[in-house]
Backbone atoms as SQL, in Angstrom:
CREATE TABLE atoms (id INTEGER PRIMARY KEY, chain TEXT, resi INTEGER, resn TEXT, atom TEXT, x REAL, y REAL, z REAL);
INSERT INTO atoms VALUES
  (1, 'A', 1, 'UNK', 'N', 56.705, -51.081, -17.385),
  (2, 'A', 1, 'UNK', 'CA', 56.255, -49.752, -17.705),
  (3, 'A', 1, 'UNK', 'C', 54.836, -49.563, -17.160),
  (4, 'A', 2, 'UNK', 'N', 54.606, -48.442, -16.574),
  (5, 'A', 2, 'UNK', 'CA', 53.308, -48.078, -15.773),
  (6, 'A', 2, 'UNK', 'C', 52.299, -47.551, -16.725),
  (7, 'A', 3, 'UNK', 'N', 51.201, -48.394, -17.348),
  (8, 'A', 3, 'UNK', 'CA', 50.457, -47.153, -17.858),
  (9, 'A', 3, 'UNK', 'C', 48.974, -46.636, -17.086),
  (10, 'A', 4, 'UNK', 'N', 48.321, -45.616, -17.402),
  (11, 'A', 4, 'UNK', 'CA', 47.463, -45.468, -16.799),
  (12, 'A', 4, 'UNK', 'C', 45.798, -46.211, -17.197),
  (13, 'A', 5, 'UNK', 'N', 45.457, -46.643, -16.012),
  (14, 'A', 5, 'UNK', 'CA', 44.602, -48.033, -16.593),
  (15, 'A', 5, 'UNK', 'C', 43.483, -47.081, -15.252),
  (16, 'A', 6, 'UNK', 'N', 42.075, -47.833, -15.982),
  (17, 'A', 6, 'UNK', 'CA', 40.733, -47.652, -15.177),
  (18, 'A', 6, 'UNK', 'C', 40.643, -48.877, -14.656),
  (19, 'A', 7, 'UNK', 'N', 40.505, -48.828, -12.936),
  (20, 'A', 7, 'UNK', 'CA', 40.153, -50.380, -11.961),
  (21, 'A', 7, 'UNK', 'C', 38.377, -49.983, -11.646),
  (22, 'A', 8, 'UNK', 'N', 37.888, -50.984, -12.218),
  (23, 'A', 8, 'UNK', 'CA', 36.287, -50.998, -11.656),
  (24, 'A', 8, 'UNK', 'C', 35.998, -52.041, -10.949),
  (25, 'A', 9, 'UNK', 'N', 35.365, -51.803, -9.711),
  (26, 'A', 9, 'UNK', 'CA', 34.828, -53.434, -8.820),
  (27, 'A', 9, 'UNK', 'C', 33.737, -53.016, -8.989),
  (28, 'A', 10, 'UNK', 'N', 32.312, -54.257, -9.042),
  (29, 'A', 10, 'UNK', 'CA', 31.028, -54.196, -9.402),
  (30, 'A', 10, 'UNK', 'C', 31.230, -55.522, -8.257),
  (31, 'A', 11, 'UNK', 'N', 29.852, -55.594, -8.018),
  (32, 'A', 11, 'UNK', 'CA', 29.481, -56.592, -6.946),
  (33, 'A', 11, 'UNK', 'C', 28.007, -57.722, -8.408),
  (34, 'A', 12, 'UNK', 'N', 29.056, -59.247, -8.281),
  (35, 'A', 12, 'UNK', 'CA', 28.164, -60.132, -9.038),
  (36, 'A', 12, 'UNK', 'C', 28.088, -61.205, -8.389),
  (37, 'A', 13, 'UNK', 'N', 26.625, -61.846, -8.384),
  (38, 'A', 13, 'UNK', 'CA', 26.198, -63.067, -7.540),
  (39, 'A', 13, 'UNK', 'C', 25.772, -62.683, -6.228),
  (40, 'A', 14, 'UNK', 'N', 26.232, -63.808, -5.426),
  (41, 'A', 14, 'UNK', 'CA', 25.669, -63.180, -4.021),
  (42, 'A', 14, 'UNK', 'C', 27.013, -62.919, -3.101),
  (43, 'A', 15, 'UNK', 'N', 27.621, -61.591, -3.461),
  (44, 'A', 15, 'UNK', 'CA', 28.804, -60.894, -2.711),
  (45, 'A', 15, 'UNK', 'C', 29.770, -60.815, -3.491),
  (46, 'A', 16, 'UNK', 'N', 30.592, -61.960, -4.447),
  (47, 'A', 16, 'UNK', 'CA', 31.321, -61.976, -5.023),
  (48, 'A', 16, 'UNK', 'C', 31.629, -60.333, -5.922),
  (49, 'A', 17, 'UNK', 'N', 32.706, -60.149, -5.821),
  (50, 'A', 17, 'UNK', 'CA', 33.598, -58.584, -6.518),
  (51, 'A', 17, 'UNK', 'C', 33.521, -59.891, -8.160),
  (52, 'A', 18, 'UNK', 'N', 33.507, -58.609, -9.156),
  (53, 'A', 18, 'UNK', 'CA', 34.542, -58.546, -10.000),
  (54, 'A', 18, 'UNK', 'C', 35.248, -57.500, -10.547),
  (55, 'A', 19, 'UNK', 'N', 36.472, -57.804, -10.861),
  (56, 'A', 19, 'UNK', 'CA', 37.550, -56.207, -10.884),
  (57, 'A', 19, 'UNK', 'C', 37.723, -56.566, -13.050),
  (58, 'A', 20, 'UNK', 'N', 37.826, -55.425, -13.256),
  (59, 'A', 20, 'UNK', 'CA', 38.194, -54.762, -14.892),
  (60, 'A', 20, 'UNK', 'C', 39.072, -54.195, -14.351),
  (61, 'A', 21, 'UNK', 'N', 40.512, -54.451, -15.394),
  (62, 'A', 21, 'UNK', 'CA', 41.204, -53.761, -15.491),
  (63, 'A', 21, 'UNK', 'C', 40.917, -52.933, -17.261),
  (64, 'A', 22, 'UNK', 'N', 41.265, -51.428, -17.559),
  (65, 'A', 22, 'UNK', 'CA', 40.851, -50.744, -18.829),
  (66, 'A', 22, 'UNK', 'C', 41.986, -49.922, -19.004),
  (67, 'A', 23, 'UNK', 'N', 42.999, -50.114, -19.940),
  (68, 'A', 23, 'UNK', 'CA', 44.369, -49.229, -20.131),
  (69, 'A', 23, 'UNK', 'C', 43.503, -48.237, -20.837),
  (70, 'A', 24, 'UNK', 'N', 44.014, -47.217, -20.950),
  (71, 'A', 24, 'UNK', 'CA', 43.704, -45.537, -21.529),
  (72, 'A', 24, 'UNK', 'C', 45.296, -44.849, -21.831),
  (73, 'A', 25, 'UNK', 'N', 44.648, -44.092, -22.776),
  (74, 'A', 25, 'UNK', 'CA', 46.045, -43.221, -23.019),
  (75, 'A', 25, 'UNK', 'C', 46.175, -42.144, -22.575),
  (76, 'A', 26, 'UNK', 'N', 45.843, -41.559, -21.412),
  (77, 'A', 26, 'UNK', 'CA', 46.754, -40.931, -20.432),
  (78, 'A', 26, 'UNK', 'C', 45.373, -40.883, -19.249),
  (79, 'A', 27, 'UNK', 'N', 45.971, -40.170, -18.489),
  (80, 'A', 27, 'UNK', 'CA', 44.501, -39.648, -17.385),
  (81, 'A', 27, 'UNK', 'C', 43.297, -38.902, -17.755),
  (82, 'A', 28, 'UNK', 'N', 43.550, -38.006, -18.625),
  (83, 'A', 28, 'UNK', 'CA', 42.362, -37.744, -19.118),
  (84, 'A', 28, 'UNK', 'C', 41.143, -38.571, -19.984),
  (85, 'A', 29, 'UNK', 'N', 41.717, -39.361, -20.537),
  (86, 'A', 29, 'UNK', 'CA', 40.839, -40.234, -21.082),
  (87, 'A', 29, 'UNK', 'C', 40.208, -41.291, -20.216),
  (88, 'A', 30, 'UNK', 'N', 41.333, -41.671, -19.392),
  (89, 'A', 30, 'UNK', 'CA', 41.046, -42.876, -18.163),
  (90, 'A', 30, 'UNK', 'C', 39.746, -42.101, -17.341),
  (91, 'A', 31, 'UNK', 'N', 39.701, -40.809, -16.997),
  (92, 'A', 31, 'UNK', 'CA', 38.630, -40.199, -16.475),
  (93, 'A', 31, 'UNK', 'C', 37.389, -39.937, -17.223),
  (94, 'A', 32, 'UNK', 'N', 37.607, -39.707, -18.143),
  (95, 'A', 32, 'UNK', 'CA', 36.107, -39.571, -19.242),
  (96, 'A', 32, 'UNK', 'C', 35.753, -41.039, -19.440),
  (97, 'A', 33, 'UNK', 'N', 36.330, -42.228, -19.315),
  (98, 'A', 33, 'UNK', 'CA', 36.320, -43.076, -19.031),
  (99, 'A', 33, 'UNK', 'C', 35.110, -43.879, -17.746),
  (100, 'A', 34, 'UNK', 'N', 36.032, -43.115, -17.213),
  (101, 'A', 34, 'UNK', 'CA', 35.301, -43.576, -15.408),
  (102, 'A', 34, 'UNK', 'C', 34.335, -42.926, -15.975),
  (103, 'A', 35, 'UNK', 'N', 33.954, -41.800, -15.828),
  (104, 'A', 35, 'UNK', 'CA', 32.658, -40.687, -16.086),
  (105, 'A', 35, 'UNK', 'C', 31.573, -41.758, -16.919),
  (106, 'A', 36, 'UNK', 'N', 32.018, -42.543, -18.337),
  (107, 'A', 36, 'UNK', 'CA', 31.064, -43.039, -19.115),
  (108, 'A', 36, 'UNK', 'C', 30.640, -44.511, -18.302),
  (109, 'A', 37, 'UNK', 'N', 31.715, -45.209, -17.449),
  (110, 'A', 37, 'UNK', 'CA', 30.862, -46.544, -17.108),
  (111, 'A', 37, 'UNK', 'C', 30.339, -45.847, -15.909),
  (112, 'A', 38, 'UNK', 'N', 30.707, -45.516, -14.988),
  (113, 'A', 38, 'UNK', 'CA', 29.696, -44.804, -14.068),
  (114, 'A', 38, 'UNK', 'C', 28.381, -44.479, -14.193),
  (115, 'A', 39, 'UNK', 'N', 27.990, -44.047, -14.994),
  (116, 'A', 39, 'UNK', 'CA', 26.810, -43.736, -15.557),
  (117, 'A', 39, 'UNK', 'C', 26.218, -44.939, -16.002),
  (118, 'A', 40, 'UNK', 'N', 26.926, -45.511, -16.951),
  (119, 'A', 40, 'UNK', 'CA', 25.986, -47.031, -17.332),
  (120, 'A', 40, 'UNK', 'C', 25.554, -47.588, -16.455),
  (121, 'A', 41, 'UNK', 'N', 26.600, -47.721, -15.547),
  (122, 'A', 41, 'UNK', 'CA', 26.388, -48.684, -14.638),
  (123, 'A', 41, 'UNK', 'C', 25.079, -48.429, -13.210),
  (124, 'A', 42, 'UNK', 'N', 25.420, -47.260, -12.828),
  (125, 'A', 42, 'UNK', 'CA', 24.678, -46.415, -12.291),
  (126, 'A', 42, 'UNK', 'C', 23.215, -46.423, -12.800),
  (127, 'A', 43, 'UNK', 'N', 23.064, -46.294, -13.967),
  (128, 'A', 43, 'UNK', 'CA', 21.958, -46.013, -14.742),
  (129, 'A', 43, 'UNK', 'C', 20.974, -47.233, -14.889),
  (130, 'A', 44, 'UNK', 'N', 22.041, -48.578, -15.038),
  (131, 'A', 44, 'UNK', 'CA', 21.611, -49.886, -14.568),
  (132, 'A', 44, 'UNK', 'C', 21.327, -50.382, -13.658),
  (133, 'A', 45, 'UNK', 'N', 21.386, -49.646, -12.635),
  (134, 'A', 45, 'UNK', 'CA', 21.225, -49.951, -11.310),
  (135, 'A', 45, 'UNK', 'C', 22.116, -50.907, -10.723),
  (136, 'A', 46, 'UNK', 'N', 23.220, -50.896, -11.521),
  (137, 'A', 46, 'UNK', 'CA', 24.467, -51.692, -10.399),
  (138, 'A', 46, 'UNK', 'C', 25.457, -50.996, -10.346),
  (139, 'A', 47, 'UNK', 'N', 25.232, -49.831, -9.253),
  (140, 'A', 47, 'UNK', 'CA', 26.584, -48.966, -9.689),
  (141, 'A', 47, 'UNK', 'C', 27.945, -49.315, -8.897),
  (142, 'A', 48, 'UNK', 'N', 29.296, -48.983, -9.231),
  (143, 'A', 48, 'UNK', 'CA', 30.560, -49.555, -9.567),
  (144, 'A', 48, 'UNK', 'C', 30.394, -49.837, -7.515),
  (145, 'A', 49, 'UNK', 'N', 31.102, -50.637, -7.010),
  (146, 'A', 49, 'UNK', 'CA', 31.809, -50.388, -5.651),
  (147, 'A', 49, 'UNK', 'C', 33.199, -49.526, -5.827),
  (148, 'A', 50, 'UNK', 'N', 33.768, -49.529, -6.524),
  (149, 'A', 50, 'UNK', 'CA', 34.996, -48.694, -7.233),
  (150, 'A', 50, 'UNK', 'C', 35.402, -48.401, -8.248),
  (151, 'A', 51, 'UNK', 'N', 35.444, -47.398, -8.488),
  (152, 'A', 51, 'UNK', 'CA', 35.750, -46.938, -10.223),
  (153, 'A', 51, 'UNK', 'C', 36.972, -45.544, -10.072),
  (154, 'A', 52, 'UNK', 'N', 38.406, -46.455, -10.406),
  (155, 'A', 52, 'UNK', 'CA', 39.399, -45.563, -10.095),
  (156, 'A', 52, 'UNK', 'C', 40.528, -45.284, -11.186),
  (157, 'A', 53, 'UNK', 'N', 40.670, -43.946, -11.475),
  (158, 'A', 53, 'UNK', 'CA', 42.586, -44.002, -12.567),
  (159, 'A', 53, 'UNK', 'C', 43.245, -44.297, -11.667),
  (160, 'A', 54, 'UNK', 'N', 44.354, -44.991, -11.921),
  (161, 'A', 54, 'UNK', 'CA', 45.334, -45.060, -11.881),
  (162, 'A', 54, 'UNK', 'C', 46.351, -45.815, -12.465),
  (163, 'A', 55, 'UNK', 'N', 48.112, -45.875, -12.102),
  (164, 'A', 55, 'UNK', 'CA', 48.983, -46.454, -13.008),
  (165, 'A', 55, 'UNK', 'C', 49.155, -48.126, -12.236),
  (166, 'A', 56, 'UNK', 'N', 49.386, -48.601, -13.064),
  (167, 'A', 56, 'UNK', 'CA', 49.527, -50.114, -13.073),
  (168, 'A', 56, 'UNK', 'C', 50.928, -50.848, -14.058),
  (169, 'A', 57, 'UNK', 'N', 51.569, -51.618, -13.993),
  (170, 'A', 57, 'UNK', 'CA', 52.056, -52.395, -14.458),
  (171, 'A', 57, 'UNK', 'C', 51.463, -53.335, -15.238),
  (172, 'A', 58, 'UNK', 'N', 50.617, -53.864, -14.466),
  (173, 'A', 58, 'UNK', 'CA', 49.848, -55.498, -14.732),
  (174, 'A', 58, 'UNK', 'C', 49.106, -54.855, -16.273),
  (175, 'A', 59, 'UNK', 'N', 49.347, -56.281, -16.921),
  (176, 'A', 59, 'UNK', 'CA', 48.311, -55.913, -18.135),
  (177, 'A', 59, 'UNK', 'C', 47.232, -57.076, -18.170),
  (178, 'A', 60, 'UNK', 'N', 46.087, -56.730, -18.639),
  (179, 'A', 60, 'UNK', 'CA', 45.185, -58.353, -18.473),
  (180, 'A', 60, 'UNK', 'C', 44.796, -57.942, -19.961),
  (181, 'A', 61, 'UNK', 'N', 44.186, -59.105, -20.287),
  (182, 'A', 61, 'UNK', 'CA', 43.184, -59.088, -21.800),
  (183, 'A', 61, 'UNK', 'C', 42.346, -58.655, -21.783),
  (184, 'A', 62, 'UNK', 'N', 41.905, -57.986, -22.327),
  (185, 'A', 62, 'UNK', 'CA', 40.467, -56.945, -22.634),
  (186, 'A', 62, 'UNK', 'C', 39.109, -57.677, -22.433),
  (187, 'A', 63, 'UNK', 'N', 38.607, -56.359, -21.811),
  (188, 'A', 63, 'UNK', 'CA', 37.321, -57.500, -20.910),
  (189, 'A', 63, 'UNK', 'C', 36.190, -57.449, -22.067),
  (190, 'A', 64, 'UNK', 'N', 35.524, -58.397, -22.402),
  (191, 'A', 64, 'UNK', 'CA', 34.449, -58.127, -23.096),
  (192, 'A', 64, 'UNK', 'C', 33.280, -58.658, -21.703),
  (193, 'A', 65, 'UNK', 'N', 32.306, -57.675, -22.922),
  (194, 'A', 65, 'UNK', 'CA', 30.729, -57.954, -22.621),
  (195, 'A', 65, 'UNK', 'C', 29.754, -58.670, -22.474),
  (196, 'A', 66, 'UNK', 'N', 29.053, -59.283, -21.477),
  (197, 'A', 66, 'UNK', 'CA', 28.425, -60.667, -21.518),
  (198, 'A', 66, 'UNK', 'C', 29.198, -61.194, -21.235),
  (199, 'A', 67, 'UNK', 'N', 30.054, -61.472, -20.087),
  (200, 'A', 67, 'UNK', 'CA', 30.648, -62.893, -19.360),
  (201, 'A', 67, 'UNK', 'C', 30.112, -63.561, -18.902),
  (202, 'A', 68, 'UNK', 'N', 29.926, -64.805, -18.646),
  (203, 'A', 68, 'UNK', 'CA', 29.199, -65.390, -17.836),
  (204, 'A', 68, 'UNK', 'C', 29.498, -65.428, -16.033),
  (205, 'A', 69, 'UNK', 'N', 29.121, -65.477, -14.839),
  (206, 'A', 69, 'UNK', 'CA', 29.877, -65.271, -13.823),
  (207, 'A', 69, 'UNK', 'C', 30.894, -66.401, -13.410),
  (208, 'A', 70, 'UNK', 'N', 30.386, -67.396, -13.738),
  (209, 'A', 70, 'UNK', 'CA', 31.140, -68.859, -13.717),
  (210, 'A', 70, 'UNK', 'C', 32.485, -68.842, -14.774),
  (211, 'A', 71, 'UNK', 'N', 32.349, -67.965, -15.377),
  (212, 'A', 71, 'UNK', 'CA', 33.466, -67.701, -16.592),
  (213, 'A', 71, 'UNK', 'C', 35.015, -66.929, -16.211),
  (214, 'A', 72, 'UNK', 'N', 34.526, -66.331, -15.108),
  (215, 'A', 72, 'UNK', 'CA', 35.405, -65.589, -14.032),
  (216, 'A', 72, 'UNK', 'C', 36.138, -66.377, -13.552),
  (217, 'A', 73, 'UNK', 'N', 37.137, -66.721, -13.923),
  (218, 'A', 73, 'UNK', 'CA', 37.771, -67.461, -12.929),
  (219, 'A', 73, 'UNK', 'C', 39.085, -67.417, -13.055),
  (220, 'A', 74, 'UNK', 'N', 39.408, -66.236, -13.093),
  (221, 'A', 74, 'UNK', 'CA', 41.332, -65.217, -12.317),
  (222, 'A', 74, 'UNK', 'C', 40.862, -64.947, -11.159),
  (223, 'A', 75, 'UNK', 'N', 41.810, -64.855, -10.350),
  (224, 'A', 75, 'UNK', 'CA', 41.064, -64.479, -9.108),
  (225, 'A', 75, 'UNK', 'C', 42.485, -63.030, -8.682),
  (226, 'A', 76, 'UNK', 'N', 42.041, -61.990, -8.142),
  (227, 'A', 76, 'UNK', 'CA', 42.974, -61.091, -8.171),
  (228, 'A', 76, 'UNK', 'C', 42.587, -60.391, -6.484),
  (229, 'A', 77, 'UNK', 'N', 43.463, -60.088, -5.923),
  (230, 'A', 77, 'UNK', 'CA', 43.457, -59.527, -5.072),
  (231, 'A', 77, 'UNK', 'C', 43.980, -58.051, -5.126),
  (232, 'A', 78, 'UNK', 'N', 42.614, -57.153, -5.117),
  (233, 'A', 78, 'UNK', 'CA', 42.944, -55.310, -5.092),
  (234, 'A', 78, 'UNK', 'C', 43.188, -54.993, -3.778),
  (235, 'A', 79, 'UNK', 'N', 44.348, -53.921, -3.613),
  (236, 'A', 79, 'UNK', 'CA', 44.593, -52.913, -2.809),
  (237, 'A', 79, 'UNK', 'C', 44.880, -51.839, -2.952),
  (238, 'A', 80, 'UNK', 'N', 43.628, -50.984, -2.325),
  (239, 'A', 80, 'UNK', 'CA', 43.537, -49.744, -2.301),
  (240, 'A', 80, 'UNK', 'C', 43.686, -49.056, -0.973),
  (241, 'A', 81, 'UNK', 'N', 45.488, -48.401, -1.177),
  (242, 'A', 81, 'UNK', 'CA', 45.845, -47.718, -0.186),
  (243, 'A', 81, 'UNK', 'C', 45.423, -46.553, 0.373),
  (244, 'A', 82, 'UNK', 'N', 45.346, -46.074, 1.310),
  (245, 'A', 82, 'UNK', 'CA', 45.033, -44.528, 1.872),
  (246, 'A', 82, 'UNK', 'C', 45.695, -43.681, 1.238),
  (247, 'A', 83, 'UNK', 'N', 47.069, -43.510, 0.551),
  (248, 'A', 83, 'UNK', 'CA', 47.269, -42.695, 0.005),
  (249, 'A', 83, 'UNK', 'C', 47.049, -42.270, -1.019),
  (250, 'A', 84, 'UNK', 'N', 45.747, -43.050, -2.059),
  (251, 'A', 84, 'UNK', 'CA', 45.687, -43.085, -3.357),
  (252, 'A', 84, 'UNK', 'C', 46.245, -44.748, -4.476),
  (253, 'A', 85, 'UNK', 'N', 45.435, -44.447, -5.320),
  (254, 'A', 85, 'UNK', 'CA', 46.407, -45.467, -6.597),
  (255, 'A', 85, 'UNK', 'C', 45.598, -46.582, -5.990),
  (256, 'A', 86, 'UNK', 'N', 45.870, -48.110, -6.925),
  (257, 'A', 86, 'UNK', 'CA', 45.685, -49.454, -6.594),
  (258, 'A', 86, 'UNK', 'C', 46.697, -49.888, -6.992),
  (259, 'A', 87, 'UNK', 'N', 46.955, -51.268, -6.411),
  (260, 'A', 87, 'UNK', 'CA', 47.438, -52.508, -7.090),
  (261, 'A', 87, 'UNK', 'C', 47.144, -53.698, -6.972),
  (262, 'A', 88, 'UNK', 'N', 47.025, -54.080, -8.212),
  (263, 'A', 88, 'UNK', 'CA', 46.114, -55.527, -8.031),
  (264, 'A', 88, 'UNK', 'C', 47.116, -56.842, -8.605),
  (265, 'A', 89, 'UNK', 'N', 47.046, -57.745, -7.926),
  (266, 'A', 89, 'UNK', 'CA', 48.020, -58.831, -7.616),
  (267, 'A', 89, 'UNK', 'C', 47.015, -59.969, -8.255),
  (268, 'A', 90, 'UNK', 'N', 47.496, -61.214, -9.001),
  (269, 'A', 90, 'UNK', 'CA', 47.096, -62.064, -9.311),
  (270, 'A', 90, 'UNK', 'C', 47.225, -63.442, -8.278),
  (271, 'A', 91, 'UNK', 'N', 46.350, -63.976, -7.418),
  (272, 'A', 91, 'UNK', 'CA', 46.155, -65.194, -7.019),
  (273, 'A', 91, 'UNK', 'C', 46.380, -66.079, -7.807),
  (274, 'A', 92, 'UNK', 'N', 47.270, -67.288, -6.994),
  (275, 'A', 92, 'UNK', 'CA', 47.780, -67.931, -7.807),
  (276, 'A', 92, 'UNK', 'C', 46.690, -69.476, -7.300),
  (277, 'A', 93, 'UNK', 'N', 46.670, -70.506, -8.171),
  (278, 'A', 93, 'UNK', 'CA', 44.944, -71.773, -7.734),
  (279, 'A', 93, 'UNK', 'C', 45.421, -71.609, -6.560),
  (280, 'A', 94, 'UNK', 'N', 44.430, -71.896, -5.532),
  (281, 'A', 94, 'UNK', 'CA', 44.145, -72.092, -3.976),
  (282, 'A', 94, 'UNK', 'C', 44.826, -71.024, -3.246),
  (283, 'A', 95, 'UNK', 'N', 45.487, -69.827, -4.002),
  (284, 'A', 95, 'UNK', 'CA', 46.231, -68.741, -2.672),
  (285, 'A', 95, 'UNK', 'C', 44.777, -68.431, -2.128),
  (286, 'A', 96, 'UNK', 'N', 45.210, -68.115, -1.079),
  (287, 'A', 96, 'UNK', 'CA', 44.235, -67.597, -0.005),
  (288, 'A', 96, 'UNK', 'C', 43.907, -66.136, -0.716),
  (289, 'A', 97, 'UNK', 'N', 43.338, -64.976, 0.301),
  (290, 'A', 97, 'UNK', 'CA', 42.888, -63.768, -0.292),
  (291, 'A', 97, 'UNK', 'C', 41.227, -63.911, 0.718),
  (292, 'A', 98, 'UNK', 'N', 42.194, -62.481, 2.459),
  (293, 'A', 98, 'UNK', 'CA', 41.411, -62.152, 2.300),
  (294, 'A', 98, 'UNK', 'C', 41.068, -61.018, 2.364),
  (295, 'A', 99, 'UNK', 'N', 39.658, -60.310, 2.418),
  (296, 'A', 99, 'UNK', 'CA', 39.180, -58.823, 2.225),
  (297, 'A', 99, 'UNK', 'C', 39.467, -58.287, 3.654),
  (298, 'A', 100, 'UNK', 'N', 39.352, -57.202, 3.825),
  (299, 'A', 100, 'UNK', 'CA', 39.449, -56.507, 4.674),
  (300, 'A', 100, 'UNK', 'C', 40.530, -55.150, 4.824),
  (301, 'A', 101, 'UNK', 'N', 40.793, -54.636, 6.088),
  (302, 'A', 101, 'UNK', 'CA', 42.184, -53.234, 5.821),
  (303, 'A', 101, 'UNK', 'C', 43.308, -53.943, 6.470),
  (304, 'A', 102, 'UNK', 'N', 44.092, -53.135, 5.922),
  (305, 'A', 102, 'UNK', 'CA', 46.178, -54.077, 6.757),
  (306, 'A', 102, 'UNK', 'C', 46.483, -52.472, 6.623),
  (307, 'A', 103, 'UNK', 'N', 47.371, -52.292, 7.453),
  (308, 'A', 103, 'UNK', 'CA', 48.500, -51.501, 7.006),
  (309, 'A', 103, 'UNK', 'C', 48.295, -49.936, 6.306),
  (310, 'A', 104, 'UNK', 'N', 46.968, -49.205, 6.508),
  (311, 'A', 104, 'UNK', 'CA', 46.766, -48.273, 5.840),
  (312, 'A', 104, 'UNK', 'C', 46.026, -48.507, 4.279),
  (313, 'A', 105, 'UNK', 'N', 45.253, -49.659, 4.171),
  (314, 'A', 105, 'UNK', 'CA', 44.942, -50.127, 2.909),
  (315, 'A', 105, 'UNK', 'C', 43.781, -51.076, 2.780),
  (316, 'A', 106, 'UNK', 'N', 43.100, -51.101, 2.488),
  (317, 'A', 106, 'UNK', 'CA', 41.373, -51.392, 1.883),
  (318, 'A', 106, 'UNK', 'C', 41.909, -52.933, 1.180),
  (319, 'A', 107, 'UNK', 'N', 41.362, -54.091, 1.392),
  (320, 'A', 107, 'UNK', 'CA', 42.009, -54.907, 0.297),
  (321, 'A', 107, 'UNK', 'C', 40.673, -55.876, 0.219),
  (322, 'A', 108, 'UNK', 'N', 40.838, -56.020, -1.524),
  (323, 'A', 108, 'UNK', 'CA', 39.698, -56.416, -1.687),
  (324, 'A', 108, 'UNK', 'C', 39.674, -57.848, -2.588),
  (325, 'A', 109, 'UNK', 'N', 39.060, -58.945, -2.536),
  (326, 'A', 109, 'UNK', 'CA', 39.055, -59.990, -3.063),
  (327, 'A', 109, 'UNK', 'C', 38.067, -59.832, -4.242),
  (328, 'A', 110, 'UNK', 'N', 38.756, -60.413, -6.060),
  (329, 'A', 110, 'UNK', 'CA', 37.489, -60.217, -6.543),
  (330, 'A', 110, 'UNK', 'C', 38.249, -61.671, -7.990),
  (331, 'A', 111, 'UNK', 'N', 37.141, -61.819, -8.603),
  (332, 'A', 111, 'UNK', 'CA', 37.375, -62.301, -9.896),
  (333, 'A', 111, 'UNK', 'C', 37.222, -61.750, -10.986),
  (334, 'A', 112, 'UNK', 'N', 37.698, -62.063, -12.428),
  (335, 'A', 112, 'UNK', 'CA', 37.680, -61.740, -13.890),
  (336, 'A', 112, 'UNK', 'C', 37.750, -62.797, -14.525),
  (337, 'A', 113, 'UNK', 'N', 37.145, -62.161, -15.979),
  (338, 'A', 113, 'UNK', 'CA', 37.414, -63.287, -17.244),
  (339, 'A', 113, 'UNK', 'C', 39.054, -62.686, -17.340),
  (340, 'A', 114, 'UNK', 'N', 39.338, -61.557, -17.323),
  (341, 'A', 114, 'UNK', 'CA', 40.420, -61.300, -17.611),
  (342, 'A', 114, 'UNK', 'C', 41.426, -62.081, -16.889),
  (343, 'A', 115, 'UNK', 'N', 42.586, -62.439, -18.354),
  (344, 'A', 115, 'UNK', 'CA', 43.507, -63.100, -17.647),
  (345, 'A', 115, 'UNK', 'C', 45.295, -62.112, -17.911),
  (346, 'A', 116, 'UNK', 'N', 45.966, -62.241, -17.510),
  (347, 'A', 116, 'UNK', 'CA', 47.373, -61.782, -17.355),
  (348, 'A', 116, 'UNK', 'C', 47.807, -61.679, -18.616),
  (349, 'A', 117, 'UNK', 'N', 48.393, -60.804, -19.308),
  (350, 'A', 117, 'UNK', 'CA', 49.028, -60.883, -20.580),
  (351, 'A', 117, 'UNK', 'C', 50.482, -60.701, -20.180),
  (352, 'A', 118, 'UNK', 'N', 50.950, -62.074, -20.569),
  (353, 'A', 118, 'UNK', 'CA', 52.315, -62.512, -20.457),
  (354, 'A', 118, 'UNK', 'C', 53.330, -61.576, -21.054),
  (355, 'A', 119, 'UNK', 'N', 54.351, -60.543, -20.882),
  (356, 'A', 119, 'UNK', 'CA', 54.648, -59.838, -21.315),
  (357, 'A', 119, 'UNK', 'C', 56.300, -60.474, -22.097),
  (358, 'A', 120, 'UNK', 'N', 56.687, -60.616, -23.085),
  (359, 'A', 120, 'UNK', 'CA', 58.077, -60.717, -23.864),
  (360, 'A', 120, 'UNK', 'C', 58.981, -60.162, -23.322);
């Protein structure tokens, strides 16, 4: 089931992405959403490299605050197509992943604390 989730990439360390995944209950919220970390983040002076709605499958565990960067360690590969939307794929230890465009599509290497919530 697709729900609509907020994808944020922030740039931590020296280059390294990390991607949040943030479920919301519908698009409007997912956007007032974007609107409020945008600003934090912005305001902090690290503003997002991407801050996008869209629907997703994937579910991860809820990101908290204060991670450490060394604590990151899912490694997920985002793609963001030309036509809109993402999807972000979980690296599995040692898959490769790399950045750059394929095929009409932006693809981006990043890490999380967040990990996969195994679905029943």
């Amino acid at each position: 089931m697709l729900i609509e989730t907020l994808l944020v990439l922030t740039q931590i360390g020296e280059g390294d992405l990390r991607v949040t995944l943030s479920p919301a209950a519908d698009a409007v919220e997912c956007e007032a959403n974007r609107d409020a970390v945008v600003t934090i983040l912005t305001d902090a002076g690290r503003p997002p490299l991407v801050a996008l709605c869209g629907q997703t499958g994937l579910r991860l565990t809820p990101f908290l605050h204060g991670i450490r960067p060394e604590d990151e360690t899912h490694r997920y590969r985002v793609k963001l197509p030309e036509s809109g939307g993402f999807v972000v794929m979980p690296l599995a230890e040692g898959e490769g992943c790399a950045p750059g465009t394929a095929a009409g599509s932006v693809i981006y290497c990043a890490r999380s604390a967040q990990s996969v919530v195994k679905e029943d």
